[in-house]
GURO-591127 format. One record per residue (C-alpha): residue in three letters; residue number from 1; x, y, z. Coordinates in steps of 0.5 Angstrom, whole numbers, plus 500, padded with zeros to 3 digits. Each point is the difference from the previous one (the first is absolute). Last residue first. Layout:
BEGIN
- r|k|px|py|pz
- Ala|NUM|X|Y|Z
...
# end
This chain:
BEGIN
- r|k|px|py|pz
- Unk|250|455|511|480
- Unk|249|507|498|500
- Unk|248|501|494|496
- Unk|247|495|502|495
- Unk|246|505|507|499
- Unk|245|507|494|500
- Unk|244|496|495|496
- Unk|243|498|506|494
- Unk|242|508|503|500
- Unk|241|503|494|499
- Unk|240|503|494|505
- Unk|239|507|500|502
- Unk|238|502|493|501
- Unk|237|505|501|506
- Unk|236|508|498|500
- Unk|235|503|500|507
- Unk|234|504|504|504
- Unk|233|496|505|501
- Unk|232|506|506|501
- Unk|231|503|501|507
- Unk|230|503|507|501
- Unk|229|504|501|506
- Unk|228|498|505|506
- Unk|227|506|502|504
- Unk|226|500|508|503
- Unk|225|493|500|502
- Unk|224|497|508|502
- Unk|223|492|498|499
- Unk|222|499|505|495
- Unk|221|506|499|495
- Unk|220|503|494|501
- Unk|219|492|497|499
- Unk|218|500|505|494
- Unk|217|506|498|498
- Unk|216|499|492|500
- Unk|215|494|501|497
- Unk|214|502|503|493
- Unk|213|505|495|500
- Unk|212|496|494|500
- Unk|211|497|494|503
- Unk|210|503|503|508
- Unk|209|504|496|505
- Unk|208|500|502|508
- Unk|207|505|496|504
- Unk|206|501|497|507
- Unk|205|492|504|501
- Unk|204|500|504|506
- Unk|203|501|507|496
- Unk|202|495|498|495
- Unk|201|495|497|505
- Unk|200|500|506|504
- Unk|199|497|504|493
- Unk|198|496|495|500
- Unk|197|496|503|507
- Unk|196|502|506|499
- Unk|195|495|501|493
- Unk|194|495|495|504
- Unk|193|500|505|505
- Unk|192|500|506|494
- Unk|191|494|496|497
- Unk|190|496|500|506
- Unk|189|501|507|502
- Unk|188|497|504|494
- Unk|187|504|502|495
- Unk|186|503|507|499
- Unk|185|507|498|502
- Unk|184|500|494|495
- Unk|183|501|507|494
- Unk|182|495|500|495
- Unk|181|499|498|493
- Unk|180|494|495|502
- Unk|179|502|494|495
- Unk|178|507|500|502
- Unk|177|501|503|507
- Unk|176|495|495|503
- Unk|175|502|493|497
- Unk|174|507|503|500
- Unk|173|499|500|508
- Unk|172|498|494|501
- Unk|171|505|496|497
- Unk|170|501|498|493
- Unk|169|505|495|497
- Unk|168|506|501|506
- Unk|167|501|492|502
- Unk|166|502|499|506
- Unk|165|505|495|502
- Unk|164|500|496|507
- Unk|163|506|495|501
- Unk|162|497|495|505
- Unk|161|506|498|505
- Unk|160|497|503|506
- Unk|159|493|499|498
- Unk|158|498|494|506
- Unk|157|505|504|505
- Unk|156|497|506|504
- Unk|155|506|503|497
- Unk|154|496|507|502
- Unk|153|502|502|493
- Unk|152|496|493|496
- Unk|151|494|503|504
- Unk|150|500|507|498
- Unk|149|502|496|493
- Unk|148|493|497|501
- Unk|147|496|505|503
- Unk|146|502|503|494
- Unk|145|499|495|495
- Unk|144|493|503|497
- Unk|143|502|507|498
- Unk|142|493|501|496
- Unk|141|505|501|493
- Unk|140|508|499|501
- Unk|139|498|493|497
- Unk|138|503|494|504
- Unk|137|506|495|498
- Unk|136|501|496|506
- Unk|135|506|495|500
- Unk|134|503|495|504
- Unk|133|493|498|503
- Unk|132|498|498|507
- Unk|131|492|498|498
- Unk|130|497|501|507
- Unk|129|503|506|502
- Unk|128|498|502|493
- Unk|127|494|498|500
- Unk|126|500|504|508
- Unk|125|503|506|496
- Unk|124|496|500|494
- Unk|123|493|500|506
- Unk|122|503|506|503
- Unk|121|502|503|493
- Unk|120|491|500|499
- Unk|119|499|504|505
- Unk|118|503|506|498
- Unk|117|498|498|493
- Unk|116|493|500|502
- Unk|115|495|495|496
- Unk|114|502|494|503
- Unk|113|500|493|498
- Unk|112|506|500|497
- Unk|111|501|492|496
- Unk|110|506|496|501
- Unk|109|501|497|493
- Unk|108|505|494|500
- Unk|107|504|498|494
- Unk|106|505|495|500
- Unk|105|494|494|499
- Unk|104|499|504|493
- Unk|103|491|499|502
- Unk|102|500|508|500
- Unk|101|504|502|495
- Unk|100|495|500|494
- Unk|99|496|506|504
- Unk|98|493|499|501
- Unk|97|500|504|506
- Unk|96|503|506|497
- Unk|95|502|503|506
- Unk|94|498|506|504
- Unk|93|503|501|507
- Unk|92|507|497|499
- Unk|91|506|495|503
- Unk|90|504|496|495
- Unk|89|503|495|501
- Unk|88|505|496|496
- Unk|87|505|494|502
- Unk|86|506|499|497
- Unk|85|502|492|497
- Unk|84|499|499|494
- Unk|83|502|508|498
- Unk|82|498|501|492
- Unk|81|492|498|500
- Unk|80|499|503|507
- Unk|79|504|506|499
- Unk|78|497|503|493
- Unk|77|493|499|503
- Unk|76|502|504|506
- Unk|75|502|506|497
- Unk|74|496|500|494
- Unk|73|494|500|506
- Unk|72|504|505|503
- Unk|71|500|505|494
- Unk|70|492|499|499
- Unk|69|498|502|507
- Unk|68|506|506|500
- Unk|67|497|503|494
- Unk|66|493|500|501
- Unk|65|493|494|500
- Unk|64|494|503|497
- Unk|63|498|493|498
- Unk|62|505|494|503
- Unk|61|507|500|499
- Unk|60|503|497|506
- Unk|59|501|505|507
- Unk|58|498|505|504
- Unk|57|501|504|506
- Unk|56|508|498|499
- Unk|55|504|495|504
- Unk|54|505|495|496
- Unk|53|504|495|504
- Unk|52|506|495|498
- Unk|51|502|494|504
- Unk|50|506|497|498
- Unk|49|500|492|499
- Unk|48|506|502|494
- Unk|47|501|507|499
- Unk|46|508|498|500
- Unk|45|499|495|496
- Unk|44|496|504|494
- Unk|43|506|506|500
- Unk|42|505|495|500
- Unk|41|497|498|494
- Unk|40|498|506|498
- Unk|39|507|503|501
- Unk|38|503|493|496
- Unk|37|496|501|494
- Unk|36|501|507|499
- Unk|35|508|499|500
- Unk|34|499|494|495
- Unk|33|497|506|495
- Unk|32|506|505|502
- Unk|31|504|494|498
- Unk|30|497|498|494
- Unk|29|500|507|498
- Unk|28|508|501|502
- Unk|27|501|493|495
- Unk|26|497|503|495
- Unk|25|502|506|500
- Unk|24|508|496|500
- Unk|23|497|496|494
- Unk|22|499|506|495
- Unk|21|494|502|499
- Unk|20|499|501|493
- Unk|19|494|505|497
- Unk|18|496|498|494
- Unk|17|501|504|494
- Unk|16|494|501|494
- Unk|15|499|506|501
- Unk|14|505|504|505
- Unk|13|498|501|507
- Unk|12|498|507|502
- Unk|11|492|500|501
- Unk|10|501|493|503
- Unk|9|503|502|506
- Unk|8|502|494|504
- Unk|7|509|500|498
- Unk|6|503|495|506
- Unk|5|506|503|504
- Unk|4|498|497|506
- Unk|3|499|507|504
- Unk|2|495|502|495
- Unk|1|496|493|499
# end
């Protein structure tokens, strides 16, 4: 409104007197509102009978569920009921087996079926092998797409055209040094490795994203990445009072 000359604090309006809008606002309005249609329609035509997939440790909105599994789920929601023609998959460990998206005929869950996530990328990367998606959005936590992106750098051929997206919510690391208040140096070996691991499935990835500023910074900070974007949810979820969130989370 600012850039288009149009008066919005009502703080400051005079009482009683109603803002004009001159034609040519209107028309730049309506031509920025045109715009925006156009980008998504073109936006919608080139997603179309694309293959995206999701790979977490968790997925969906079942009890005790955490930020990345409710996250994708809104993702992959939004997606199969505004894109008619892409395909979603996701690939997870834990997930909410009574998820309302499982009978959509463009979702298809792949369940994880073992506990090591060293042992579990090499599963994702035989899924994905199978799948051959155009995109990969996979949570920096557990690493699970390195074998894949290892996979993808050899050029061995099935996910050579597949563009890999991490998404920096919290990894290992931050896991550790934020609720233990000690450095990850001081961790035992298990967690380190796992810490390397996705640290290398940063550096892999065709681009890292972040849901904030703050993690962005800190990803680029501790791990050494230069080029990280800020993707904020796109999507508008209900927020349940403070009563639900502590039922939700015993």
């Amino acid at each position: 409104m600012d850039s288009c000359g149009l008066p919005h604090n009502a703080v400051r309006e005079i009482a009683g007197e109603v803002p004009t809008i001159s034609r040519e606002q209107r028309e730049m309005i309506w031509k920025q509102k045109q715009q925006a249609v156009i980008y998504e329609t073109s936006l919608k035509q080139r997603l179309s009978e694309k293959k995206i997939a999701f790979v977490a440790h968790e997925f969906g909105l079942y009890e005790n569920h955490g930020g990345i599994a409710s996250y994708l789920y809104q993702m992959a929601k939004y997606i199969v009921e505004n894109y008619e023609m892409m395909d979603v998959y996701v690939l997870a460990g834990a997930y909410d087996q009574k998820c309302n998206l499982l009978d959509n005929t463009r979702f298809h869950m792949y369940p994880l079926d073992v506990n090591d996530y060293s042992l579990m990328s090499f599963q994702v990367l035989e899924l994905l092998k199978t799948i051959r998606p155009d995109y990969v959005e996979a949570a920096d936590y557990g690493a699970l797409c390195l074998e894949s992106l290892i996979y993808k750098h050899d050029k061995k051929g099935e996910l050579n055209d597949t563009k890999f997206f991490i998404n920096n919510h919290s990894a290992t690391r931050e896991c550790f040094e934020w609720s233990m208040e000690i450095p990850l140096e001081l961790a035992e070996s298990g967690i380190m490795i796992t810490s390397l691991r996705e640290k290398a499935q940063m550096y892999l990835a065709d681009q890292c994203i972040s849901p904030s500023h703050f993690l962005g910074n800190y990803v680029s900070k501790r791990y050494g990445i230069d080029h990280i974007i800020t993707l904020r949810h796109p999507t508008n979820v209900a927020m349940v009072s403070k009563k639900q969130t502590k039922r939700l989370s015993l």
